[in-house]
Each structure stands twice: as C-alpha cells, then as structure tokens.
C-alpha positions in Angstrom: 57.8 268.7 142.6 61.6 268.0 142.1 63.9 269.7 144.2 66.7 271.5 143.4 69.4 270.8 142.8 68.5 267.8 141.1 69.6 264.4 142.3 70.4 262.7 139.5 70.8 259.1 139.1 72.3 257.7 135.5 71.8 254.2 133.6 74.1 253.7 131.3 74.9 249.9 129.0 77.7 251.3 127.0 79.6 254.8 126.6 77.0 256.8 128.4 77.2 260.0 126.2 74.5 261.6 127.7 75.5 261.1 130.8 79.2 262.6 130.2 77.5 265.6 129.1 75.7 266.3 132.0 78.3 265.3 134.4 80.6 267.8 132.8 76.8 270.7 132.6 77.5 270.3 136.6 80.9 270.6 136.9 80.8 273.8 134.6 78.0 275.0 136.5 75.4 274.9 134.1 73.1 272.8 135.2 72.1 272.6 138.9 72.3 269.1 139.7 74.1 266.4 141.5 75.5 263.2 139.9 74.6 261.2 142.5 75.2 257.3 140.8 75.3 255.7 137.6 74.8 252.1 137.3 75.5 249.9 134.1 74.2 245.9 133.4 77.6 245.6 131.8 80.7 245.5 133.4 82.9 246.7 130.9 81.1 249.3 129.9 83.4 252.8 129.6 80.5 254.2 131.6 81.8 252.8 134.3 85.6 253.7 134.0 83.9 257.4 133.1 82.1 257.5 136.5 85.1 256.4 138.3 87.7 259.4 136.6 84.8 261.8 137.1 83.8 261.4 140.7 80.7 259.5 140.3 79.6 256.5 142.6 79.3 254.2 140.2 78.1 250.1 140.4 77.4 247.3 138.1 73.9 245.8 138.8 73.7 242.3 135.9 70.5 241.6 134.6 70.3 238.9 133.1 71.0 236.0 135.7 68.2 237.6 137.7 65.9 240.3 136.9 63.8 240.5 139.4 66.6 240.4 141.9 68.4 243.2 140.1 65.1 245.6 139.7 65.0 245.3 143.7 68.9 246.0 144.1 68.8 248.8 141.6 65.6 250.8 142.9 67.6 250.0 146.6 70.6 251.6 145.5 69.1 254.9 143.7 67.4 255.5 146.7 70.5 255.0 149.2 72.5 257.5 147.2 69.4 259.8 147.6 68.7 259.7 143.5 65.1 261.6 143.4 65.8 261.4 139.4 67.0 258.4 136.6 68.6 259.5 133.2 68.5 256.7 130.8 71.6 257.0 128.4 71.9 254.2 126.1 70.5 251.6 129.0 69.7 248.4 126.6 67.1 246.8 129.1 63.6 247.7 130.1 63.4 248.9 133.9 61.4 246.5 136.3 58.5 247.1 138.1 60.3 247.9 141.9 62.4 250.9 140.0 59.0 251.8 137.7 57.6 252.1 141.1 59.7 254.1 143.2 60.5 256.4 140.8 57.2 256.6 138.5 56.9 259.8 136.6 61.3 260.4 137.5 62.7 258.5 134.8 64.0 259.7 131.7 64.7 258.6 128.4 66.0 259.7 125.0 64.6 258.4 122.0 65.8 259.3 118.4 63.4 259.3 116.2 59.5 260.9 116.6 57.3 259.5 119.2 54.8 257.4 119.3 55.7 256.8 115.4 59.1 255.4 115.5 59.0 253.8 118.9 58.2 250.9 120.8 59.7 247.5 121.0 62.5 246.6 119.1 62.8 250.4 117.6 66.4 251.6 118.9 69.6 252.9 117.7 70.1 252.7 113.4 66.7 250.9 113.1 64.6 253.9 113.9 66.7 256.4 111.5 66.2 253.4 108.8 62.4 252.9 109.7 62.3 257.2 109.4 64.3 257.2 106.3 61.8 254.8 104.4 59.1 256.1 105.8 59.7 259.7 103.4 59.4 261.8 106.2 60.8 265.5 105.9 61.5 265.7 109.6 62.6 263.4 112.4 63.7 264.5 115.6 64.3 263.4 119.1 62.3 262.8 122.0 62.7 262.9 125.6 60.0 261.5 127.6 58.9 259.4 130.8 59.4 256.2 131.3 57.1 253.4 131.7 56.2 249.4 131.6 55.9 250.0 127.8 59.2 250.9 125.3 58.3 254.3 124.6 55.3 255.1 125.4 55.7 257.2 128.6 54.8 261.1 128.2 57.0 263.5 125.8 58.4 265.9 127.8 60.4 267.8 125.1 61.1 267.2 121.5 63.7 269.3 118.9 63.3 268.0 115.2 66.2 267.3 112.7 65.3 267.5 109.1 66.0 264.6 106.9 67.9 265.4 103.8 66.9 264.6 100.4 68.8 261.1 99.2 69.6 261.1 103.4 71.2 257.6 104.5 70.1 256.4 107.9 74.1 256.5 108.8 74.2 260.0 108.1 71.1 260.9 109.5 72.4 258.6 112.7 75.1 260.5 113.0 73.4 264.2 112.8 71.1 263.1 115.9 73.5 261.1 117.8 75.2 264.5 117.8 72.6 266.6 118.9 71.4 264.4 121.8 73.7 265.1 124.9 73.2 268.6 124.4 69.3 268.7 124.3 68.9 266.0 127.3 71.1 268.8 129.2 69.2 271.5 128.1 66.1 269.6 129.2 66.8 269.2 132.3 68.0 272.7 133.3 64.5 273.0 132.2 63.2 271.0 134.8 65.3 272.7 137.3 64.0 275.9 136.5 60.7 274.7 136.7 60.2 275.4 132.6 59.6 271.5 132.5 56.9 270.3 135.6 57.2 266.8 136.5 54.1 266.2 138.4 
C-alpha cells in the first residue's frame, strides 16, 4: 500500500515535462503528494535548473562512467530523501538492479505509443509514432505502467488512446501525445492516491 501523501521521487534526462506538471499538481493542490527529489544523468539538463527554481532537492547521479556505482548511489539517495515512489519523465537509461530492487512494483513510466506493441528496446520518442503510423493503426495512445529489468514490459497501469488521423505524420501525431502526457501521468497518480489505482 502507498501512503499518502505520496513521496515522490522524479528521473528526469532532459526537460522533465512530466515532472513540471506534477510539481506544479502539488503546489496547486491537486494532487496530494510530495516532490521529494529528482535526479538527472545529465548535468545540464533544464530538469535540474527546474528543480532548483521550484524547491525540489535535486542531484546529478552520471551513468555512464559507472553503472553499477550509480544504480547503488541512486536507490541510496531515493531512500534518504524518504522517496516511497519514482516517476520516470524522459529518463534515457534503463534503471539498475539495486533501484529495481528497492523500489519493485514503485516505478513509473510513460510510454507513447500502445503497450506491448510499440515497445521494448530501442522503441522511444518519434520512433514509436513512426513504427504506429506504418503500422495503419486507427488508434495509438499512451501508456503508463511499472517498471522492470525489461524496456517496457512492466504492468499497464492506465492507458488513454489518441486516434491517428487519416494521411497523419508521425510529427504531428508526436506532437498530439507529447501534449497530452503530463496531464494523464498527473491524473494517474491522483489515482493512486485515492486508491482508484492499487499498487500492490
């Protein structure tokens, strides 16, 4: 069971979108939760400078020198700023097995496109909305779900579908989701904090 209000914990490798939505969810008071850290593998991210103006504890944690070291510091950290849940928001590296650990079945994820069709390894950002677009499909959509030791595979928790156009581009059907996405992972997880959404 989650608490409430939920401790939340954001990873972020760029701009953090989601993230800026929900920070500003709990500062309007419509979402009861707690930004408790967010953490980017990329020091200039404008995640980062974000955190900083908005209050949020916020540290850099590399990757690529050292995974192993930084999975360890990482799952550390969450913990010491009492995170008891991790928002994924554009984080462009797969979680280690210390964080996996700690926090199995509290990590969260945003993919756009329809699981488990348009997922897995190598499936992110305008490469799913081009894989969808050739595919002839009359509906993609996005998908939050759990994250595991496998690129999107991890249980779908919610899911809101975006038509695709006739003669749609994969820019402009980019664009439509990209828009929709801070939004629904905010509504998601005043879902899980009213106890709509169970996390076991």
């Amino acid at each position: 069971m989650i608490n409430k209000p939920l401790k939340i914990g954001f990873l972020a490798s760029a701009n953090g979108s989601s993230a800026r939505a929900i920070v500003a969810a709990i500062a309007a008071g419509q979402l009861d939760a707690q930004a408790r850290l967010l953490v980017s593998n990329n020091r200039s991210a404008a995640a980062l400078a974000f955190a900083a103006e908005a209050g949020v504890p916020a540290l850099c944690i590399p990757t690529q020198a050292d995974a192993e070291v930084a999975d360890a510091r990482l799952a550390e950290e969450m913990a010491a700023h009492g995170v008891e849940l991790i928002v994924l928001s554009g984080y462009l590296r797969q979680l280690g097995s210390k964080t996996l650990a700690r926090y199995a079945g509290r990590v969260l994820n945003i993919h756009p496109g329809p699981l488990p069709t348009f997922g897995g390894h190598g499936m992110y950002g305008r490469r799913v909305h081009e894989a969808v677009i050739a595919a002839g499909v009359a509906e993609s959509g996005i998908c939050i779900h759990l994250v595991d030791e496998e690129y999107d595979r991890g249980p779908v928790l919610a899911r809101r579908g975006v038509p695709v156009a006739h003669r749609d581009t994969a820019e402009a059907l980019e664009a439509r989701v990209t828009a929709l996405e801070p939004e629904f992972y905010v509504e998601t997880l005043r879902q899980i904090a009213e106890g709509a959404i169970i996390l076991a």
